[in-house]
C-alpha positions as CSV (number, residue, x, y, z in Angstrom):
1,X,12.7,165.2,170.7
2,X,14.0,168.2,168.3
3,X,14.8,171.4,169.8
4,X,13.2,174.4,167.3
5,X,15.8,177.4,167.7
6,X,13.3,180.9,168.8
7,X,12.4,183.2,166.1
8,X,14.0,186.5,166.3
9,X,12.4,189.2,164.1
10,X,14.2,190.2,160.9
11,X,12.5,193.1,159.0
12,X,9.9,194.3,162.1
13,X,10.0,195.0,165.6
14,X,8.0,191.9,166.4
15,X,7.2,188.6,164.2
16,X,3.7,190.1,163.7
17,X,5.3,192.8,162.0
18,X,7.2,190.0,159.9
19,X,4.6,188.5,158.8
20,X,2.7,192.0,157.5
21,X,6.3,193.2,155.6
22,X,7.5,190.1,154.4
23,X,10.1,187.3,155.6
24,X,11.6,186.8,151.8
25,X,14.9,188.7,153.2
26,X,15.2,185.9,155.9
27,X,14.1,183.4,154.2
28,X,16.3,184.2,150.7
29,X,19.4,183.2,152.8
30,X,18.0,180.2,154.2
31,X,16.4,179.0,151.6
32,X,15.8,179.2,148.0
33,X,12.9,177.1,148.2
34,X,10.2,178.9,149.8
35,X,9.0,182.3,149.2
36,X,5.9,184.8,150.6
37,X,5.6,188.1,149.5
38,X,2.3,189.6,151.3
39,X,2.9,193.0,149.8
40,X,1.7,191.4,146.2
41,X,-0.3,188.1,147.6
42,X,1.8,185.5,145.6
43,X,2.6,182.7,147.6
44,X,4.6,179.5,147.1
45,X,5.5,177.0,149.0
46,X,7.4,173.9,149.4
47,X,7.6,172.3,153.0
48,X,11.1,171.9,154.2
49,X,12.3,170.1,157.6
50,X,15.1,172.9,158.1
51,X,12.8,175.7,158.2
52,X,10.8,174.7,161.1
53,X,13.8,174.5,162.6
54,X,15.2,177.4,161.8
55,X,12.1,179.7,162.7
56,X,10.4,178.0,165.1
57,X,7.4,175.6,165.1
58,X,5.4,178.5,166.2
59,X,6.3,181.1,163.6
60,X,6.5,178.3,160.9
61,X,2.8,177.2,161.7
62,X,1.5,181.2,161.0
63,X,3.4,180.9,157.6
64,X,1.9,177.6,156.5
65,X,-2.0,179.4,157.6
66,X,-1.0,182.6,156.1
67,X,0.0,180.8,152.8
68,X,-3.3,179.0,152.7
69,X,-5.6,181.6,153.6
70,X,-3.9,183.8,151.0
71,X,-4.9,181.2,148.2
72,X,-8.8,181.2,149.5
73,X,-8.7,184.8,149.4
74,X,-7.5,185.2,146.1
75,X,-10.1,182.8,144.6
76,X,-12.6,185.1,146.5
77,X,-11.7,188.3,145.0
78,X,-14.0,189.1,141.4
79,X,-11.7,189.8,138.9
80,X,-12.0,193.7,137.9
81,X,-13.5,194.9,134.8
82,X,-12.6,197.6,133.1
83,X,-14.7,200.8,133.3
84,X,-16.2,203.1,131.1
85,X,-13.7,205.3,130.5
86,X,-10.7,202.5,129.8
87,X,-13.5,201.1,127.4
88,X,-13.9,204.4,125.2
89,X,-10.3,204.8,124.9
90,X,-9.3,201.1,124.0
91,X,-12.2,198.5,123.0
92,X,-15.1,200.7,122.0
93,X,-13.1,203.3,119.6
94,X,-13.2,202.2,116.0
95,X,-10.9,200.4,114.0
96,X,-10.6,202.6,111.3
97,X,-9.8,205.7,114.0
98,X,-7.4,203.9,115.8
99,X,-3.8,204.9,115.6
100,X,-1.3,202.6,113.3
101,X,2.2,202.4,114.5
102,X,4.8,204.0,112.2
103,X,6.6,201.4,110.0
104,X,9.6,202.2,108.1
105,X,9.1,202.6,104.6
106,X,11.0,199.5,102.7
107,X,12.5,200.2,99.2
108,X,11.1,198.7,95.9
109,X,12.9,195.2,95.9
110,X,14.9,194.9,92.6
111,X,14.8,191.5,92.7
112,X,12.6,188.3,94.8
113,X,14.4,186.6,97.5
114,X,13.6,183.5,99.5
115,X,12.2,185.8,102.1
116,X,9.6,187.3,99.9
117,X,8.9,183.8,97.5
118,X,9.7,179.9,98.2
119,X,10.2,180.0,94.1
120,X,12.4,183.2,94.1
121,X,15.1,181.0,92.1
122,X,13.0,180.1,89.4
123,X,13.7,183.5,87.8
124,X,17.2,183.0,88.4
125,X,17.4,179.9,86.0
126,X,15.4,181.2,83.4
127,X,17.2,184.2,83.0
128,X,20.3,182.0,82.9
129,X,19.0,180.2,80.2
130,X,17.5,183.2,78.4
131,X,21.3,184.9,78.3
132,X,22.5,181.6,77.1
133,X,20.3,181.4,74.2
134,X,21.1,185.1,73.5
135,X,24.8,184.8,73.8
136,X,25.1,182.3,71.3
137,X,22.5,183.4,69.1
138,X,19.8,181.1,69.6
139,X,16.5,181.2,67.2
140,X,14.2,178.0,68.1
141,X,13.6,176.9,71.8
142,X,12.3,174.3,72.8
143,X,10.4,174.4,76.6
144,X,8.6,172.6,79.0
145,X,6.7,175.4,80.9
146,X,4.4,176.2,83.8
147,X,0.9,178.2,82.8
148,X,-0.4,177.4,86.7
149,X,2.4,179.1,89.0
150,X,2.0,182.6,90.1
151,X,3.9,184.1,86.8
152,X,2.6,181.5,84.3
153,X,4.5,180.8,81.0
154,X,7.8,182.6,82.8
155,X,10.1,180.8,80.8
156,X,8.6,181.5,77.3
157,X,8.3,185.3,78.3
158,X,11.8,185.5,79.4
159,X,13.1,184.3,76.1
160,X,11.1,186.3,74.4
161,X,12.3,189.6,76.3
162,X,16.1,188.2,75.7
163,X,16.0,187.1,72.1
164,X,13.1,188.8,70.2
165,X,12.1,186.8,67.8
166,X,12.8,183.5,68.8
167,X,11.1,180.4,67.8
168,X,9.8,178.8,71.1
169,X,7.6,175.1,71.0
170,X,5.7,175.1,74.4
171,X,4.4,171.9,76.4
172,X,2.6,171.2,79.4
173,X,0.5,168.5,80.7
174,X,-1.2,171.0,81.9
175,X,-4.7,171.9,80.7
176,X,-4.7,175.3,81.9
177,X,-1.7,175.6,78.8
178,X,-4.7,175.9,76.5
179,X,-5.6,179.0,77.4
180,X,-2.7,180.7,75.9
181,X,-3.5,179.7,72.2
182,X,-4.2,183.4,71.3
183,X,-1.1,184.4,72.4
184,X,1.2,181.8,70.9
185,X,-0.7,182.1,67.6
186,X,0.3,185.9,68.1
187,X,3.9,185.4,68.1
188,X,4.1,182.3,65.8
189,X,5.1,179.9,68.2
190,X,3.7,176.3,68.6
191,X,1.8,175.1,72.1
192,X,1.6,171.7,73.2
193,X,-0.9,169.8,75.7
194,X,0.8,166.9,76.5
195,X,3.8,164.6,77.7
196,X,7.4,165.6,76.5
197,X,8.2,161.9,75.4
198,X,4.6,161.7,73.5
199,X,5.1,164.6,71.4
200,X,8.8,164.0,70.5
201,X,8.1,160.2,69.1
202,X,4.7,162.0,67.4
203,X,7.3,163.9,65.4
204,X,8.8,161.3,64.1
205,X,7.5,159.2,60.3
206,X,7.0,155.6,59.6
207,X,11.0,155.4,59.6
208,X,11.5,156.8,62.7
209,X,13.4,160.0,61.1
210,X,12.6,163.8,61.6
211,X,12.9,166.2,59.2
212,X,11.3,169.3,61.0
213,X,12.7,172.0,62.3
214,X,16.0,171.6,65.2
215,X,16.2,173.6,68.2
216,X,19.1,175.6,69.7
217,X,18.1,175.8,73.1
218,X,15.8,172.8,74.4
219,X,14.9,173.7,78.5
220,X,13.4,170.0,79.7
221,X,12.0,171.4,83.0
222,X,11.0,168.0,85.1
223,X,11.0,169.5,88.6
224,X,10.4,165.8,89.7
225,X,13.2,163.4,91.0
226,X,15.0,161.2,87.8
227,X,13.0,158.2,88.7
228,X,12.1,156.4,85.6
229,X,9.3,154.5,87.8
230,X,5.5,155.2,87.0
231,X,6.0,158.2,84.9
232,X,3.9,158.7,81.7
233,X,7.0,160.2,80.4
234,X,10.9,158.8,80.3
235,X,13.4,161.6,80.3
236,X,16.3,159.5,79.5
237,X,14.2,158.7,76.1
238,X,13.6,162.3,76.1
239,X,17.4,162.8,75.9
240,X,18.1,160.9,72.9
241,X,15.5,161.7,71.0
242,X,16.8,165.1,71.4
243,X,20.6,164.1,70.6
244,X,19.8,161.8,67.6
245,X,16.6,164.1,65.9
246,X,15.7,167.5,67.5
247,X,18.9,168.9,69.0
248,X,20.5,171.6,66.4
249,X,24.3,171.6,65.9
250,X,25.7,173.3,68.7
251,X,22.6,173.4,71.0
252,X,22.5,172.8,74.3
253,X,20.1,170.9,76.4
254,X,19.1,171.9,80.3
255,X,17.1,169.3,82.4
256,X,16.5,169.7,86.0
257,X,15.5,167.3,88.8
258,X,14.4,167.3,92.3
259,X,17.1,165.5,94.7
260,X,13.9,165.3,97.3
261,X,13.7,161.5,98.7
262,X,16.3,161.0,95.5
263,X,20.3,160.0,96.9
264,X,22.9,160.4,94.8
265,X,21.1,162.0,92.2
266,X,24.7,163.2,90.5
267,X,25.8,159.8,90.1
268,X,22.7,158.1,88.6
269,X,22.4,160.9,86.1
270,X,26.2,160.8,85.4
271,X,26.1,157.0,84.7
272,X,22.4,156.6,83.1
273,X,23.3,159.1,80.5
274,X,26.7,157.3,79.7
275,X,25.2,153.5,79.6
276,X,22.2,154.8,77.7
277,X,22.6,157.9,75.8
278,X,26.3,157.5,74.4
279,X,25.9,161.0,72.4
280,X,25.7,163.7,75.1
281,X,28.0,165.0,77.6
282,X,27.5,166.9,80.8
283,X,29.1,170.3,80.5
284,X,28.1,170.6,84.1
285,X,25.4,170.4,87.0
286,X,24.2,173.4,88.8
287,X,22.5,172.6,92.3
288,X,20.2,175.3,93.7
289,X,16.8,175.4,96.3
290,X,13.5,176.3,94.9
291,X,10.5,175.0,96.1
292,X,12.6,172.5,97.2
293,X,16.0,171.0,96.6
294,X,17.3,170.7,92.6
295,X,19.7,170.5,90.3
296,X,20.0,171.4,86.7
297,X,22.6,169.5,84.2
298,X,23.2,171.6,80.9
299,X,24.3,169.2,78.2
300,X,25.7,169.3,74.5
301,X,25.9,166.5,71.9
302,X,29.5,165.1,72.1
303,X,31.8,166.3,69.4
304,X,29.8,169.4,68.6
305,X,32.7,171.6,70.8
306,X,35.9,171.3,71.5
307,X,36.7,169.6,74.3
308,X,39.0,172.6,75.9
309,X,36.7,175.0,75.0
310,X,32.5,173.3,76.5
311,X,30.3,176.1,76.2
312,X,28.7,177.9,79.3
313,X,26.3,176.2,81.9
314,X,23.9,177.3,83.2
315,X,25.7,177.4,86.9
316,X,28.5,179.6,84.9
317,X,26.0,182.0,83.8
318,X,24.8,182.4,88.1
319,X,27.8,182.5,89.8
320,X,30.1,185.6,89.2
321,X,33.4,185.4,88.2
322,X,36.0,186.5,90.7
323,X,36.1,191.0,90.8
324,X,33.1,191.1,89.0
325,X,30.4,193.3,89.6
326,X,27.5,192.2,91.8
327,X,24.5,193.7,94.1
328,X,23.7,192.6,96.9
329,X,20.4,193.7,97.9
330,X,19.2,193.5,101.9
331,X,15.8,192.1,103.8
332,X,14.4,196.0,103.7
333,X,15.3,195.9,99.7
334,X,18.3,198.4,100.1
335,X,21.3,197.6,97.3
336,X,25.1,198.4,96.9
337,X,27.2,197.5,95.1
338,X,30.2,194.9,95.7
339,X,32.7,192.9,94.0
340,X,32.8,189.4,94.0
341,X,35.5,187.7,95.7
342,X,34.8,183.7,95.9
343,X,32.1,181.1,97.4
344,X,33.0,179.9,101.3
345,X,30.6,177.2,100.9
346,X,27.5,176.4,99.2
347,X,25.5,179.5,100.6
348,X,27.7,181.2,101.9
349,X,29.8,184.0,99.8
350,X,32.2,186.6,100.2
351,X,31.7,190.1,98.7
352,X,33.7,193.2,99.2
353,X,31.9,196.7,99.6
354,X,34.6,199.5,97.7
355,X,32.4,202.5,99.5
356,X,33.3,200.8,103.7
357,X,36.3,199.0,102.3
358,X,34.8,196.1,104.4
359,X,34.9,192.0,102.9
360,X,31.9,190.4,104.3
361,X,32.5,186.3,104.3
362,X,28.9,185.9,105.0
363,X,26.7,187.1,102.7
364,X,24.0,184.7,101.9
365,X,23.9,184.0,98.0
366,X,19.8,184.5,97.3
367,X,20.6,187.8,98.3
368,X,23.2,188.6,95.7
369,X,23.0,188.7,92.0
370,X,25.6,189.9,89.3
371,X,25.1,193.2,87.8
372,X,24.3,192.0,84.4
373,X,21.5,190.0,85.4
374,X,19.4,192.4,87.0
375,X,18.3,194.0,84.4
C-alpha cells in the first residue's frame, strides 16, 4: 500500500487556485515530463508514477480531468474568421495597390557567375580560346559550336569580336545550325550540319590527301565523356586527322570532355593519344564545372615548338599569374580590384584587396576573373 505525500499549494492560496494559475512552476522542478499551462489551454501529458506521488492521488486525478476536458473543449471551439475590416486591409485590397517591400538595388553584373547561370563558364573558355587565337595571330578556326543554348553560336561570335576577320568552319549535328546560313554567308565563313569525323574524312580525295585550306585554331567541343562506345563520331580519329591533314603549322588543338560517370578521364586521354595518335602532345589539361564536371586538353603537333618554350593553354590563359591584376566581383554584382596571390586548392583562391590591405584565402574562383579578360 503506497503512501501519496499531501499536496501543499505552490502558486495560490488553495489547490483550486493552482489549478486556475498554473502548476508548470511546481511541476518544472519535478519534472520535465509533464506540462499544463491553463492561461493558454495547451496541454500535454505523459503519465508518470512519481507524480502521483508527489502531489497526491487527489490533486493528480483533477490534473489528468482537467487535461482531458481541455482537449474536448478545444475541439469545441469554431475557429475565428476574420472580419470585415482585417479582410479590406489584407485579402480583399488589390494586388497591384498593395505595398512591395524595398529591395536593395543590385549593380549591373560585369560578368555571369554560377549563381546567376549553371553554364556561366562557358564564356570563360571561349574567351580563352578567342585571346589565344589573337595572341598568336590566328586567321582560320575551325569549331564545333552550339546554335541551341541560350547564347547560340557563342564561340564563333567571340572569335569574331577577338580577331576580326578570321576564317571560322562551323559544325553541329544540330539542325537548328541551319538557320544561320545568312549570317555565315555574310562573313564568308563555312557552316556544317553534321558529325565532326564525317566531314573531316569528306575532305579528304581518292588518296586520302587534303589539299584545302589548314586551320590555326581548331576548338573540338565534345561536352560528352571520351568514350569511344556508340558514338557516330570517334574523336581520337578526329585527332589525327587533324595532326596529319587539317592542323596548320603551329596550331593548336582544344578538345573538351565530360568526367561525369567517366574515372580517370586524365589517364585514358594521356595514354589513348600516345598509343594512337603518335603526333600530338598535351601542352596541358584545364579542369573546370559547367553544366557539369569537364576538362579541356589544348594540344600541338609534336615538333612544331620547342620543347622549353609549349605555347599557352587554355588553363594559362584562366588562371592569373601571381601580382597580377584581377576583379573580383560579389553576389550583389559589386567589384574591386585585387591582386592575385596563388590557388589554396581547386576553388579556393587567395586575393589581396590594396584599398583594406586585407588577403582573403577564400575567395571562391567563379567569382574572380583577371582584368584583361573582362573586357
Amino acid at each position: 500500500m503506497s503512501t501519496a505525500k499531501p499536496y501543499t499549494p505552490i502558486m495560490g492560496k488553495s489547490p483550486d487556485e493552482d489549478e486556475r494559475f498554473g502548476v508548470s512552476a511546481f511541476l518544472g522542478r519535478r519534472s520535465h515530463r509533464f506540462r499544463v499551462q491553463w492561461d493558454t489551454g495547451e496541454c500535454t501529458w505523459e503519465p508518470e508514477k512519481t507524480l502521483r506521488q508527489d502531489l497526491g492521488k487527489d490533486a493528480y486525478d483533477r490534473l489528468v480531468k482537467e487535461y482531458y476536458n481541455t482537449k474536448e473543449e478545444a475541439k469545441k471551439k469554431p475557429l475565428k474568421k476574420p472580419t470585415k475590416k482585417k479582410a479590406s486591409s489584407m485579402s480583399s485590397v488589390p494586388s497591384s495597390t498593395k505595398k512591395k517591400p524595398r529591395t536593395k538595388k543590385h549593380a549591373k553584373k560585369l560578368f555571369k557567375t554560377k549563381n546567376d547561370s549553371d553554364t556561366c563558364y562557358k564564356p570563360v573558355i571561349n574567351q580563352a580560346i578567342a585571346m589565344l587565337a589573337h595572341k598568336y595571330k590566328a586567321t582560320s578556326a575551325f569549331v564545333v559550336d552550339d546554335p541551341s543554348s541560350t547564347v547560340p553560336m557563342q564561340t564563333t561570335n567571340v572569335l569574331r569580336e577577338y580577331v576580326p576577320g578570321i576564317d571560322i568552319t562551323a559544325v553541329s549535328c544540330d539542325p537548328k545550325i541551319n538557320t544561320f546560313k545568312a549570317d555565315f554567308a555574310k562573313h564568308n565563313d563555312q557552316l556544317v550540319c553534321g558529325m565532326t569525323t564525317t566531314f573531316l574524312e569528306s575532305q579528304l580525295d581518292e588518296d586520302g590527301v587534303y589539299i584545302g585550306k589548314r586551320y590555326n585554331m581548331m576548338f573540338l567541343d565534345y561536352c560528352d565523356t571520351p568514350s569511344r562506345l556508340g558514338k557516330k563520331y570517334d574523336w581520337m580519329r578526329d585527332v589525327q586527322l587533324a595532326m596529319d591533314h587539317f592542323l596548320a603549322p603551329k596550331g593548336m588543338l582544344h578538345l573538351t570532355f565530360s568526367s561525369r560517370g567517366f574515372g580517370h578521364i586524365h589517364t585514358f586521354v594521356h595514354f589513348a593519344l600516345d598509343e594512337y595518335v603518335p603526333s600530338a602532345q598535351i601542352v596541358a589539361p584545364y579542369d573546370y564545372r559547367d553544366t557539369q564536371n569537364m576538362v579541356v586538353f589544348t594540344l600541338v603537333r609534336k615538333g612544331d615548338w620547342p620543347s622549353s618554350r609549349p605555347p599557352l593553354s587554355i588553363g594559362r590563359a584562366i588562371i592569373p599569374r601571381p601580382e597580377e591584376e584581377v576583379l573580383v566581383q560579389a553576389d550583389n554584382g559589386e567589384v574591386w580590384k585585387g591582386t592575385f596571390v596563388g590557388m589554396l586548392n581547386s576553388k579556393q583562391w587567395s586575393i589581396y584587396c590594396p584599398v583594406k590591405q586585407i588577403c582573403y584565402d577564400n575567395i571562391d574562383k567563379d567569382m574572380v576573373r583577371p582584368a584583361r579578360m573582362t573586357i
